[in-house]
Each structure stands twice: as C-alpha cells, then as structure tokens.
N, C-alpha and C positions, 0 to 999 in steps of 0.2 A: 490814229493821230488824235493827241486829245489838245483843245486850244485850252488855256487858263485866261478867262477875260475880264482884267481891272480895270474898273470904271471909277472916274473922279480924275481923271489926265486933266481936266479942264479947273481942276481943283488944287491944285501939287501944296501939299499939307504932309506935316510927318504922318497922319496915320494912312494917308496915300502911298509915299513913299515907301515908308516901311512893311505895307503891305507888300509895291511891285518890284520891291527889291526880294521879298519872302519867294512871291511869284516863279520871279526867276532863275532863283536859289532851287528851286525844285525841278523847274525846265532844262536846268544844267545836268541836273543828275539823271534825265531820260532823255539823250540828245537824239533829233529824229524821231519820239516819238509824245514830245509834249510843247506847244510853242505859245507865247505868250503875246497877248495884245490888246494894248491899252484903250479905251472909250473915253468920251465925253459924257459928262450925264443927259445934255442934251439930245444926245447921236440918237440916230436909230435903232439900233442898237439896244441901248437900253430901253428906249418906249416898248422895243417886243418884249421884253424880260420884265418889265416892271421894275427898274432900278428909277429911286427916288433919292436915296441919301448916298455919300459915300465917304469912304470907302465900299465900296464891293467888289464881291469876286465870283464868277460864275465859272463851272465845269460846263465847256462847251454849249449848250443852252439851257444849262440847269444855275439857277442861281443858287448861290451856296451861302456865302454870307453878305450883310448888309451893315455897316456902318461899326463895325467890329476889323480888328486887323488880327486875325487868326495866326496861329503861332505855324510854323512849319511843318511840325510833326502832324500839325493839322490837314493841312493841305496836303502833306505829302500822303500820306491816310489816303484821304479823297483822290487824290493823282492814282494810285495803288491801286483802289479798289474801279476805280473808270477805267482805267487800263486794261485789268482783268475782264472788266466784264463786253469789251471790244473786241477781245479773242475768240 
C-alpha cells in the first residue's frame, strides 16, 4: 500500500487543488493499492518531513515535491516505480 500525502489542506489554492485533484487521478488508477491523504502545513505530519511551503506531495515518507504542482505522468512515474519496489 502506498499513501500519496498533500499537504497545504489548510491552504486550498489552485495550485493545491490541482495538485489533490492530479493525487487522486492516480489513486483511482491502483484502487486498494494507492490511497491519498491530505495535511495541514502545520500538522505533524509535516514537521517529520520537513514541509515548509505548499503545495507538496510526499510518497509515503518520502517527500517528493515542494511548492511545484507536478503533472500526472509525473506522479504516476513515481506511484509505478514505489509500487514496484514493495513487491
């Protein structure tokens, strides 16, 4: 199971949105095996990850991007290749 974690919920801005809309444009296409869950920048959360700005988006506790809203093929990439390497 891999989470995708957007952070900036406390933010809701197009390039948030458009990021957790990309998000879970991807979690659709691996149902049961990718789930998606939003943050504050304040949260907990982020302080372990070190998120400062957002939009961001982290593969499970890996940060991935910061203050960029990556295209799909991007994330789906990265979904792809995390998936892979859980098996």
């Amino acid at each position: 199971m891999i989470t995708l974690k957007v952070f900036g919920k406390d933010q809701p801005d197009h390039p948030y949105e458009m990021l957790l809309d990309r998000a879970q444009r991807i979690a659709a296409r691996f149902p049961a095996q990718v789930t998606v869950h939003e943050y504050e920048l304040g949260s907990e959360e982020a302080r372990q990850l070190g998120v400062a700005r957002a939009p961001a988006l982290a593969i499970d506790d890996k940060l991935i991007f910061v203050a960029t809203v990556p295209t799909v093929g991007q994330i789906g990439s990265m979904v792809t290749a995390a998936l892979g390497q859980a098996q």
